[in-house]
C-alpha positions in Angstrom: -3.3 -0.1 3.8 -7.1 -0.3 3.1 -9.2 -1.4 0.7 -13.0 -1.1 -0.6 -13.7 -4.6 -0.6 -15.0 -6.2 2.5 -12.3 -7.8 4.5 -11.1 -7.4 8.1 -8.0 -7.2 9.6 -6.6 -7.4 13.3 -7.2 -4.5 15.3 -3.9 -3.9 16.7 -3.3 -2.2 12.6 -6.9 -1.1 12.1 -7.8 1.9 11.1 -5.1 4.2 11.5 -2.1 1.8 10.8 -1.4 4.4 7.9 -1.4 7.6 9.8 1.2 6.0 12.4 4.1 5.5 9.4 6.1 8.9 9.2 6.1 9.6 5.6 2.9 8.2 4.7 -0.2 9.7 3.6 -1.9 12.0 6.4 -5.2 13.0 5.1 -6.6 16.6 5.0 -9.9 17.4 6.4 -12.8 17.9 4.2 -12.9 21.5 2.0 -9.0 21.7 3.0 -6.2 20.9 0.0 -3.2 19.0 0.3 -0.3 21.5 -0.2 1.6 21.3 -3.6 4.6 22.2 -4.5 3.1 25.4 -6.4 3.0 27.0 -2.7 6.6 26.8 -1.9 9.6 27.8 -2.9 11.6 25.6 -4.7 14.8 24.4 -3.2 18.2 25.5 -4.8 18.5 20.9 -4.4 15.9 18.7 -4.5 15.0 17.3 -1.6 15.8 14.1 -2.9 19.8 14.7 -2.2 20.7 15.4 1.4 23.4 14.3 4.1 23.3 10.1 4.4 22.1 9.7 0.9 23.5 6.8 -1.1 24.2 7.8 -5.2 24.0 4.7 -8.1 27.0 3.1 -9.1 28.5 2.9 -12.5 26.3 5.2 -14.0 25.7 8.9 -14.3 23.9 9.9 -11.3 21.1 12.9 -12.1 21.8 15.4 -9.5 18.6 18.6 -9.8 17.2 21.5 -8.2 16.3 24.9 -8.9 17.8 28.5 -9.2 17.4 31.6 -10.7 17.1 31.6 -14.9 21.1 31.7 -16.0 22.4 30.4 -13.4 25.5 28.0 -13.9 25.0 25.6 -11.3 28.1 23.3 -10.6 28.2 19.8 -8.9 32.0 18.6 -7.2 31.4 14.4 -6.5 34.7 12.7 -6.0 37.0 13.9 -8.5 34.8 14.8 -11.0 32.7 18.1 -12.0 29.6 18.9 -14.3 27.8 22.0 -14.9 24.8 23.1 -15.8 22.5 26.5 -16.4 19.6 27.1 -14.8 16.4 27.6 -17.3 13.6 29.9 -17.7 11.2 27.2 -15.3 14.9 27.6 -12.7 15.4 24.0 -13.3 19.1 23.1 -13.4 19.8 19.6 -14.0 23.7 17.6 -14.2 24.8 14.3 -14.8 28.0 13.2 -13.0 30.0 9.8 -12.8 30.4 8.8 -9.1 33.4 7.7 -7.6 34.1 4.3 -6.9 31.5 2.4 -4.9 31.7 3.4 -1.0 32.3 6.3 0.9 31.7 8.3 2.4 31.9 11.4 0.3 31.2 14.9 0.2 28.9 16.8 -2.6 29.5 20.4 -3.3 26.7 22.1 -5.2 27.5 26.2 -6.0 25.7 28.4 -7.7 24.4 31.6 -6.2 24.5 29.6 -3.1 27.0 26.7 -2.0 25.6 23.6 -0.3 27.7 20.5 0.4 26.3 17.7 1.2 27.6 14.5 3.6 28.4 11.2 3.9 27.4 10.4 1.1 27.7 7.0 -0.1 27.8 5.3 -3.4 25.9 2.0 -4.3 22.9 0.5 -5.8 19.8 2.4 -5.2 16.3 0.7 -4.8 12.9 2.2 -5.3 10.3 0.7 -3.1 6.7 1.1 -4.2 3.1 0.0 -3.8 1.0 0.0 -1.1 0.6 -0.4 2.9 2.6 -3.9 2.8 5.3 -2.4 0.9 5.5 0.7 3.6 4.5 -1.4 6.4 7.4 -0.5 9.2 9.8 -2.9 10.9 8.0 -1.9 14.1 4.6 -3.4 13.2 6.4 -7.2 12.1 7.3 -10.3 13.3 10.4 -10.3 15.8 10.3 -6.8 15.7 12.1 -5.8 18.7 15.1 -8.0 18.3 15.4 -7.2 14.5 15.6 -3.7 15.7 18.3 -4.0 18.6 20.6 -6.4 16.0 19.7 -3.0 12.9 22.9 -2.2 12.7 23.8 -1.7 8.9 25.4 2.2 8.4 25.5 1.2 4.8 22.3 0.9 4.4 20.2 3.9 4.0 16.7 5.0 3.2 14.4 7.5 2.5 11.1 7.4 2.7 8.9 9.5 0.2 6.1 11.8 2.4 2.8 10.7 0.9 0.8 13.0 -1.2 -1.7 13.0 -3.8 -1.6 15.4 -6.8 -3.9 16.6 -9.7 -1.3 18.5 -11.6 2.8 18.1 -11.8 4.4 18.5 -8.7 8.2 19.2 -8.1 9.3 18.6 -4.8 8.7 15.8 -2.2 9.4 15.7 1.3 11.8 13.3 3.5 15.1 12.3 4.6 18.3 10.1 3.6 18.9 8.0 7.3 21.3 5.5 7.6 19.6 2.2 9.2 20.7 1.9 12.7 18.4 0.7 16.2 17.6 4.1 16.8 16.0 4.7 13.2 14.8 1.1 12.1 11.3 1.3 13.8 10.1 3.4 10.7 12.3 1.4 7.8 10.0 -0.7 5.1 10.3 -4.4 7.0 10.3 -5.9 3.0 12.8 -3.1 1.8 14.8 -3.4 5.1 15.2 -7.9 4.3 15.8 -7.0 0.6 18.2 -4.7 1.4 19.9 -6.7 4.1 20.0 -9.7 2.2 21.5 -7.7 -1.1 24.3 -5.8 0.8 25.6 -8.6 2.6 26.1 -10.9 -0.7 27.2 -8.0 -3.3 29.2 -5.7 -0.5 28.2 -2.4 -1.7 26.1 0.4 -0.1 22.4 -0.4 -0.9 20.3 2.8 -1.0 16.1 2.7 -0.7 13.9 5.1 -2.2 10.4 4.2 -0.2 6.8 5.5 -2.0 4.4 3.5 -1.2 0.9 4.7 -0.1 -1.7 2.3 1.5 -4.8 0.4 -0.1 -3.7 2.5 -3.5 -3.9 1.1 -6.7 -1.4 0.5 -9.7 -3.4 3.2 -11.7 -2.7 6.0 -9.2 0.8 4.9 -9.3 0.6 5.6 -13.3 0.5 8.7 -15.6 -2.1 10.1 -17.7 -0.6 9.4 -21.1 0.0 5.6 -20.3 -3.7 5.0 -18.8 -5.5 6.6 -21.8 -4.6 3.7 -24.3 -6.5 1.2 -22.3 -9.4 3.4 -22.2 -10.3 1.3 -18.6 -10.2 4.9 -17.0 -11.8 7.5 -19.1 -14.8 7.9 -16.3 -12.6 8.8 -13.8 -9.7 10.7 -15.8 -12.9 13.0 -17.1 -13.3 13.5 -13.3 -10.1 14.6 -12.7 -10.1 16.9 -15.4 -13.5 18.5 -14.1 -11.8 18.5 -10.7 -8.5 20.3 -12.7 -10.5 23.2 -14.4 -12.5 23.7 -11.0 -9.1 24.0 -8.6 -10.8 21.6 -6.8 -8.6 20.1 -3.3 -6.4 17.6 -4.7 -7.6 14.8 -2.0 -6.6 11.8 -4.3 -10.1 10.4 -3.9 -13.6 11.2 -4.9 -15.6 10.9 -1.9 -14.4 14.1 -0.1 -15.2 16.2 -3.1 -18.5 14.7 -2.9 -18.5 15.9 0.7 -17.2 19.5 -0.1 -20.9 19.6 -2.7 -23.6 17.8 -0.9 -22.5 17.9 3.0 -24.2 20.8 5.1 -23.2 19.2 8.0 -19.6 19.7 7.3 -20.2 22.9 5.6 -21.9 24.1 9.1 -19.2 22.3 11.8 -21.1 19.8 13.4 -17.9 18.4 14.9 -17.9 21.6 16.8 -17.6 20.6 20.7 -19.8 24.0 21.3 -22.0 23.8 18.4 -25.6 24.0 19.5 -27.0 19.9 18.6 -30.2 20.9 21.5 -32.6 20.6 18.7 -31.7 17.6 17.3 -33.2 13.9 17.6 -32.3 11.2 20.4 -31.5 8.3 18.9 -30.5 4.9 19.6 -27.0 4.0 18.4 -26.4 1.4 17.0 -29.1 2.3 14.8 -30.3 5.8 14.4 -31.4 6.2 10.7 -34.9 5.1 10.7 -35.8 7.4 13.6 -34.4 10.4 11.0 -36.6 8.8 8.1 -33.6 7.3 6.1 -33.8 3.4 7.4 -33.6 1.9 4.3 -32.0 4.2 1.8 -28.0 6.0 0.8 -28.0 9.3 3.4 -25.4 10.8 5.8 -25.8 11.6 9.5 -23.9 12.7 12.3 -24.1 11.9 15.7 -23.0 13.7 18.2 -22.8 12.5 22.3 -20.8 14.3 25.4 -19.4 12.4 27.7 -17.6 13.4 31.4 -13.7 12.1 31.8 -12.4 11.8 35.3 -10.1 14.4 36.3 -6.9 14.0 36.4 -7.1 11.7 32.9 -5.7 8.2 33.8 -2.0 7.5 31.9 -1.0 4.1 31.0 2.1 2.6 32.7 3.8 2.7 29.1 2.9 6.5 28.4 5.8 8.7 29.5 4.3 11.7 28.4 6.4 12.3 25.5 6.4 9.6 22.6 8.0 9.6 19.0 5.4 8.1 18.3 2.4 9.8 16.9 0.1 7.0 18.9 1.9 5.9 21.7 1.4 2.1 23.5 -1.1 2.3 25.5 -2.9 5.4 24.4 -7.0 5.9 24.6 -8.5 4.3 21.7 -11.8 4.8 20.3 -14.0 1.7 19.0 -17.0 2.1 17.1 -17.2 -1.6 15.4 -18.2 -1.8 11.7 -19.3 0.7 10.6 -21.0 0.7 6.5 -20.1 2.9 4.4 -17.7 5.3 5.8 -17.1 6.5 8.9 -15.7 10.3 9.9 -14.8 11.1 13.0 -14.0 13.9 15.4 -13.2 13.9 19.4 -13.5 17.6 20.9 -13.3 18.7 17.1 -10.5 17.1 15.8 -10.7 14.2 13.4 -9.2 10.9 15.0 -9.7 8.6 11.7 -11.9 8.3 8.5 -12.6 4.8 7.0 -14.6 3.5 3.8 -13.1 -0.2 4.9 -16.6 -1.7 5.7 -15.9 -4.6 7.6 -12.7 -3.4 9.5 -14.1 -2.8 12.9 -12.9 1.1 13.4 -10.4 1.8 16.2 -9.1 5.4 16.3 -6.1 6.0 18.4 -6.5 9.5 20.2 -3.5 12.1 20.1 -2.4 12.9 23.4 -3.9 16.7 24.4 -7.1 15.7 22.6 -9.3 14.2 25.2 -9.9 16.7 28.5 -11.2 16.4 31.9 -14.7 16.9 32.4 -16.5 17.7 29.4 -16.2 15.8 25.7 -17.5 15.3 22.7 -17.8 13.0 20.2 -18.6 13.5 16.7 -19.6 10.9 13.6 -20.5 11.6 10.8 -21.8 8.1 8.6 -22.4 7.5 4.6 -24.8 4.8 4.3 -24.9 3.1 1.1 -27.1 0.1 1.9 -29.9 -0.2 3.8 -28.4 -2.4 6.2 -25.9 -0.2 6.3 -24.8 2.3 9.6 -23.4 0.4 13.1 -23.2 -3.1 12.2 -21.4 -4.3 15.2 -23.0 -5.1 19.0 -23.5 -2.3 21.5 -20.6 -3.6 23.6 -18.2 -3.1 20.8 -18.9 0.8 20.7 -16.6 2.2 23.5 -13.8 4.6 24.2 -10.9 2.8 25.8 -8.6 5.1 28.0 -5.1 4.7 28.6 -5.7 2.7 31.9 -7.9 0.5 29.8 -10.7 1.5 31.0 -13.9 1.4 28.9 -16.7 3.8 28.8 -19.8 2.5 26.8 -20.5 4.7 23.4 -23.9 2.7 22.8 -27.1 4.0 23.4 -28.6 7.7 23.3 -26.7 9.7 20.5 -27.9 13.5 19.1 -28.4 12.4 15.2 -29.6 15.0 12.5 -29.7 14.0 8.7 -27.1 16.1 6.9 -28.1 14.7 2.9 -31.2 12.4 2.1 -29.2 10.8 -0.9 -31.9 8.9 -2.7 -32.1 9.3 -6.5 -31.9 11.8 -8.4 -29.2 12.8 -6.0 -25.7 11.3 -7.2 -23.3 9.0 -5.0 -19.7 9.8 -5.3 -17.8 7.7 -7.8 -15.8 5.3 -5.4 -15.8 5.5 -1.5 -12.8 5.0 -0.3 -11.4 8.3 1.4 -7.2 7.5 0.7 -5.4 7.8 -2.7 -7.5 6.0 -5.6 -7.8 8.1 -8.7 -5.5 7.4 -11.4 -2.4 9.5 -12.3 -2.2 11.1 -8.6 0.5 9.3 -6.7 2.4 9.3 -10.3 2.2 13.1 -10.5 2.3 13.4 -6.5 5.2 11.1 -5.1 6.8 9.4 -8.5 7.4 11.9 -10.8 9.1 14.5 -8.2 12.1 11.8 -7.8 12.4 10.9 -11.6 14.9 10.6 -12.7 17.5 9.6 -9.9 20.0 7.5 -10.9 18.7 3.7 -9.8 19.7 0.3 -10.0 15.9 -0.9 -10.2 12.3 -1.3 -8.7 10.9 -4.1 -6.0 7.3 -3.7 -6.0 4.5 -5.1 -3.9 1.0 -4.1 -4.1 -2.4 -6.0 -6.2 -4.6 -6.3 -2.9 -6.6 -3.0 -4.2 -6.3 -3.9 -7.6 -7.9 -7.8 -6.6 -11.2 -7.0 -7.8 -10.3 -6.2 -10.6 -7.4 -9.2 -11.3 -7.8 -9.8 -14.8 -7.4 -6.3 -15.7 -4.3 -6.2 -13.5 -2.5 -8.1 -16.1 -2.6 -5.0 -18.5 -2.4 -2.2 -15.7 0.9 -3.7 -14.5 2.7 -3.6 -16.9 1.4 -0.4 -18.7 2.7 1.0 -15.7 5.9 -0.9 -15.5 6.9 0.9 -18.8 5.9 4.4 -18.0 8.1 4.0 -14.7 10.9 2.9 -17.2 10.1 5.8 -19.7 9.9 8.7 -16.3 13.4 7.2 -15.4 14.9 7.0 -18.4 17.5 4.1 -17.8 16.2 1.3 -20.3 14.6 -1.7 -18.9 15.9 -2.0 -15.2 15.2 -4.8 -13.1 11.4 -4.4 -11.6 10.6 -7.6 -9.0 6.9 -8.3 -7.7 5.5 -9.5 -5.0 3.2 -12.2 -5.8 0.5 -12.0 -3.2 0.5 -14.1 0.1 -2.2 -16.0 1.5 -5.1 -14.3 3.1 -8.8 -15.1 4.2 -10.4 -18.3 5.5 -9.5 -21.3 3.3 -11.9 -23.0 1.6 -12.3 -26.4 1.7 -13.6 -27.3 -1.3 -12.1 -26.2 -4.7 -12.8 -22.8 -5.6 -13.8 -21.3 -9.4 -13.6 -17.9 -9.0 -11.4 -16.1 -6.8 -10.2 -12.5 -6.9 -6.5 -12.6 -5.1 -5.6 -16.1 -7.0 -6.7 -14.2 -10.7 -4.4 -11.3 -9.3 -1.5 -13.7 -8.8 -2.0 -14.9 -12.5 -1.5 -11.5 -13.8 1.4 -10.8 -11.8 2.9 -14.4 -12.8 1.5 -13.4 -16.5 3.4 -9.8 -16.1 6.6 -11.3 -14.8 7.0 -14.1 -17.4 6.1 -11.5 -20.4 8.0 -7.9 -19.7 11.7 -7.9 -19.4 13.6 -7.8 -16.9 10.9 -8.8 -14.5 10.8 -11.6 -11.4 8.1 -12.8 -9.5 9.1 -13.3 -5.5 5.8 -15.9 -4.6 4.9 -15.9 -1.4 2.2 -18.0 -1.3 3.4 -19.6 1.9 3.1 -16.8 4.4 0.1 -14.4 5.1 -2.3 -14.4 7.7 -5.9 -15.1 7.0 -7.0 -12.5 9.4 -4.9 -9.7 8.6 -4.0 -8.1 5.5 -0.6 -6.6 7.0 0.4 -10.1 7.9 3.7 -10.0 10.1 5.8 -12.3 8.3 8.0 -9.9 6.0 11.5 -11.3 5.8 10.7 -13.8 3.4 9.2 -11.6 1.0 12.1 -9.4 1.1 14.4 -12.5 0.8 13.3 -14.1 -2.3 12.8 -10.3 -3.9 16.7 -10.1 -3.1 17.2 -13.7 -4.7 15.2 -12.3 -7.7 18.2 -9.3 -7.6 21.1 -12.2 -6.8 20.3 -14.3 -9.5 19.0 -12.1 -12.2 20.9 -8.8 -11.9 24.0 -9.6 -9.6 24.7 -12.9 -11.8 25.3 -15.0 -8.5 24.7 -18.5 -8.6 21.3 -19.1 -6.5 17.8 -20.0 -7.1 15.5 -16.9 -7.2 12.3 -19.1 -8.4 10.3 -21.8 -6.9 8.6 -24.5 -9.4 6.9 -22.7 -12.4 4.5 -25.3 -15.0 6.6 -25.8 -17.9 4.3 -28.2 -19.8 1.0 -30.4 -19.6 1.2 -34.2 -20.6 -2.7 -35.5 -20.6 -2.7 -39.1 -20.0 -5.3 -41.6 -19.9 -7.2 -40.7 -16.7 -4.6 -38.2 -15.7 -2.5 -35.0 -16.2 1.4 -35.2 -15.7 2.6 -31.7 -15.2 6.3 -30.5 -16.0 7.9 -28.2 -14.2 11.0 -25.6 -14.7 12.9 -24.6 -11.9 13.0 -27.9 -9.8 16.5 -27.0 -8.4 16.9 -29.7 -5.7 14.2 -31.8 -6.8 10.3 -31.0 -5.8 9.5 -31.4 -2.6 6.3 -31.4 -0.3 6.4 -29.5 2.7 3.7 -30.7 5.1 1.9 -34.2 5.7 0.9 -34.4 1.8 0.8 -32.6 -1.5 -2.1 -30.4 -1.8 -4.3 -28.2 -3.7 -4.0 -29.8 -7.1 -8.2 -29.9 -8.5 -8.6 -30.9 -11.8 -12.0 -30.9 -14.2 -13.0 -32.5 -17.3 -15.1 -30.8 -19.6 -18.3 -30.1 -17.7 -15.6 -28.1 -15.3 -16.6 -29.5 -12.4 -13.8 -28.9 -10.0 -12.7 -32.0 -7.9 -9.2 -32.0 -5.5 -6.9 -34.5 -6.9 -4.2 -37.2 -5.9 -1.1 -35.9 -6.6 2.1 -37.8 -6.6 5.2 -36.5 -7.6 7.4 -38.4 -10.0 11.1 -36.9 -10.7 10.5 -33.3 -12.3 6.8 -34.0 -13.0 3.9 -34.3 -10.2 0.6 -36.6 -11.7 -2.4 -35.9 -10.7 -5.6 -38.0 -11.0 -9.6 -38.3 -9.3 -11.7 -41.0 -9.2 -14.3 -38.4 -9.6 -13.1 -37.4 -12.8 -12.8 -40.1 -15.5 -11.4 -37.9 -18.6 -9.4 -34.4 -16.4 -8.6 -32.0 -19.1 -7.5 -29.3 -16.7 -5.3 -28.4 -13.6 -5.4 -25.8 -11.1 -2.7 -25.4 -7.9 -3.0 -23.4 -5.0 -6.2 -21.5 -6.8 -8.1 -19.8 -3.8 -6.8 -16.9 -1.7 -5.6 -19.4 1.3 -4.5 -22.0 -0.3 -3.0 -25.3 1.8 0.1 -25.0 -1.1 2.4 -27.6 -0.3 4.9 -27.9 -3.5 8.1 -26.4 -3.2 11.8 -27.3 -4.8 14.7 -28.4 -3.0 15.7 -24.7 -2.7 12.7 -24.3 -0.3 10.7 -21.5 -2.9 7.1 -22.3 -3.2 5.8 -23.3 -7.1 3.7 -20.3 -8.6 -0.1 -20.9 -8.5 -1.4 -21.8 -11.8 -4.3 -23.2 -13.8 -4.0 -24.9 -17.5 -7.7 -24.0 -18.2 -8.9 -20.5 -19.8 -12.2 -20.4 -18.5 -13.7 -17.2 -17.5 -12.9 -16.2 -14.2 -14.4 -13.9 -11.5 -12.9 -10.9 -12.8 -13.0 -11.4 -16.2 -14.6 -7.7 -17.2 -14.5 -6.0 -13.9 -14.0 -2.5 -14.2 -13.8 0.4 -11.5 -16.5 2.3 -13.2 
């Protein structure tokens, strides 16, 4: 759900959006490991099979688990058996034709043990990756309660992978097979949820979603180790990892905690502690704070401690009954500290509430119930400054604690502050900031490769917004790791559909050169028109320019279902908006050709925008556009000789050309002229 670069979002899915999804990525504390798989035992089935789980269709379904060496493991689906023996690593592994499509069935698995496992359905199964929008529950989007009351769809199920990053191979993943109903389809993906909605109620079969998607991740973490070494983009931080390997190092997923765990003492010595002794600390003035402790200007962490007194008995919201599913219920305390640059940790009565390298996403951490306590409290931050404006960037009367009755007690002012690490050269800054999942291979190895290789129909993908700064490169990360997920699976080419970015930040209102999100659309409309098998769902008409996790879902999960309708299913629908086909240059004027006009093209609004067009000096100018049967002409006074075309080339773009089907036309440009991107790298 985050990202480094500096963009906000609305508040009501700040900070923690990604800690309130079951199944998503909790984050340990500093010095403490994620658990691996190396710790457990391992299941006699994968947790990948379980009661409620839907099995592929017309295909051998891989069925796995573990048992001891010699073991002959045998699988009952339907009418038909397989065997298989256990090995030396206890890895059994069949492959079984299903039954016909439906259900439910039963699955008996013996072997030293006997499981059976239940209604069990077969159909097409779905794997769901990328990042926060991807995972982003039903319960955070548009309509959501009605859309939850009207869930009723026992044919659908899903599973959603439990997030975890990984440094070495892991073997088994965590979650359940549920079946999508109004009592589970707070927590279902809202784009997985359309797809599959719109899918099952054209084709009529059981639709089954695998779920792994971790927020403000990139593709690379998403890939292994032996399809980023080719590009060589990521030798910096794969020689990390393999320092991080040979130490046993915590497999966080990122770099700045293992920065933390090396140069912190304030960690190392619990300054969080509610009874640690701060007496002989500095008073400071928050915001502010570091040039009192001698750092104004320069990279250093600080914590800052304050008590304050709760009223006794602790106010309850009218919406708090006490006991929530919910891991933050409505109407909870919340904690608002503003912007905060670099990153923010922090801790209420020694716990950790949140953790956020986002810079200009003002923080608001929503408190557990049991944390805060009559009487005496204490709050606990601990700041990375990277900049010398860096520290509280927001106004005093943004820094408050809100409790459950709304009321606000003011967090600005006089703060205990000590320096923990003056971290001026020589001393080293950690590689990247961002405290989530962001080194390559470790989502791959963590989340992907445990569930490979289930028997699946194909892949609907939707993530780019933490690869944007990098958007050129994207166009050779993409699809690197479109073919190692092909290669882990090991059912050919199957059908992988992208989500080509929506619209986000303030529009600009004069043409724009350079632009991060539109080069990231171009490599994901370069990816889908070069690999096979590929489909690019644009969605260039919803977004929100405020917030990242825009609300609008089911028409992203539509048109990735029309990409599956027309392009796998063989039914007889448009899947693609208009898509540039061909440049005539006339004399003072560019005609442009366009595939896909099913229905004619269209403009939806007062007038057809966001055509700019250049000559030679490339000098951008917004053109008239007109459109004339399949072609749309476009033409400035201020441009006598236009060599080149752009559409809809900025991250909000007022994109009004659509086809009769109502699909937007892709963004494009006829020009090769460097962009922003070109030769951005991540280290």
């Amino acid at each position: 759900m985050m990202m480094c670069r500096h963009i906000s979002i609305a508040a009501g899915t700040a900070v923690y959006l990604l800690a309130a999804i079951p199944g998503a990525l909790a984050q340990p504390t500093p010095g403490q490991a994620m658990p691996g798989s190396r710790a457990k035992s391992l299941p006699f089935v994968s947790p990948i099979f379980g009661d409620n789980m839907v099995l592929q269709r017309d295909k051998p379904d891989t069925i796995w688990g573990w048992s001891d060496p010699g073991d002959t493991v045998t699988v009952q689906f339907g009418g038909n058996t397989a065997s298989a023996i256990a090995g030396p690593d206890r890895r059994w592994q069949v492959r079984i034709q299903p039954p016909a499509p439906g259900g439910p069935y039963t699955v008996k698995i013996a072997g030293h043990q006997t499981i059976e496992l239940h209604d069990v359905l077969v159909g097409d199964v779905w794997l769901c990756g990328g990042q926060s929008n991807m995972g982003l529950p039903l319960r955070f989007t548009k309509n959501a309660d009605a859309e939850i009351q009207k869930a009723n769809y026992p044919e659908i199920r899903f599973f959603t992978v439990q997030g975890h990053p990984a440094y070495h191979h892991v073997d088994v993943i965590e979650g359940d097979w549920r079946p999508v109903s109004p009592e589970t389809a707070s927590w279902i993906s809202a784009v997985g949820y359309y797809f599959a909605r719109k899918v099952q109620q054209e084709i009529h079969v059981p639709i089954g979603l695998v779920i792994d998607a971790v927020g403000g991740t990139p593709a690379e973490a998403w890939a292994s180790e032996s399809a980023l070494r080719p590009l060589h983009d990521f030798d910096v931080p794969l020689a990390e990892l393999d320092r991080l390997k040979a130490d046993q190092a915590p497999e966080y997923g990122n770099y700045v905690m293992h920065w933390y765990d090396r140069y912190d003492i304030g960690q190392k010595n619990n300054w969080a502690a509610p009874d640690f002794d701060d007496s002989n600390w500095k008073r400071v003035q928050v915001p502010g704070g570091f040039a009192d402790l001698g750092v104004p200007d320069s990279p250093a962490v600080v914590w800052f401690r304050k008590e304050i007194a709760l009223p006794d008995p602790l106010p309850r919201s009218s919406t708090d009954s006490g006991a929530s599913p919910a891991p933050f219920p409505r109407g909870g305390p919340t904690l608002h500290l503003g912007e905060i640059e670099r990153m923010d940790t922090t801790y209420v009565n020694g716990v950790e509430v949140g953790a956020s390298a986002w810079v200009e996403n003002p923080r608001v951490y929503f408190i557990r119930p049991g944390i805060l306590k009559p009487g005496r409290n204490v709050i606990a931050v601990r700041i990375l400054k990277s900049k010398p404006e860096g520290g509280f960037l927001s106004k005093p009367e943004e820094i408050y604690l809100a409790l459950s009755d709304q009321t606000r007690i003011p967090l600005s002012g006089t703060w205990e502050a000590k320096l923990s690490l003056d971290a001026r050269p020589p001393q080293p800054l950690p590689i990247a900031y961002e405290n989530w999942p962001v080194m390559p291979t470790v989502l791959y190895e963590g989340m992907l490769a445990p569930i490979a290789p289930i028997s699946l129909t194909g892949a609907i993908w939707y993530q780019g917004e933490q690869n944007s700064p990098r958007g050129f490169q994207y166009r050779k990360v993409l699809p690197a790791m479109i073919a190692d997920w092909r290669s882990a699976f090991g059912q050919g080419d199957f059908p992988f559909y992208i989500v080509s970015l929506p619209a986000f930040t303030k529009r600009s209102l004069t043409p724009v050169d350079g632009d991060e999100w539109t080069e990231t659309r171009e490599s994901q409309a370069i990816t889908a028109a070069t690999v096979p098998n590929t489909c690019l769902a644009v969605t260039i008409d919803t977004g929100d320019p405020d917030n990242i996790h825009a609300k609008e879902k089911e028409p992203v999960g539509d048109r990735l279902a029309l990409c599956a309708l027309g392009k796998y299913y063989g039914k007889n629908v448009v899947y693609s908006g208009p898509t540039l086909k061909r440049v005539e240059r006339l004399p003072g004027a560019i005609r442009l050709h366009f595939a896909h006009a099913d229905g004619g093209l269209i403009v939806k609004g007062d007038k057809l925008e966001e055509f700019s067009i250049a000559g030679d000096d490339r000098k951008w100018f917004w053109a008239d556009a007109r459109i004339e049967g399949d072609t749309v002409v476009v033409s400035s006074p201020s441009v006598t000789n236009p060599t080149e075309v752009r559409y809809a080339w900025q991250s909000n773009p007022a994109a009004t050309l659509f086809n009769g089907a109502g699909l937007p036309a892709v963004p494009f440009r006829t020009d090769t002229w460097p962009g922003k991107t070109d030769g951005a790298r991540p280290y």
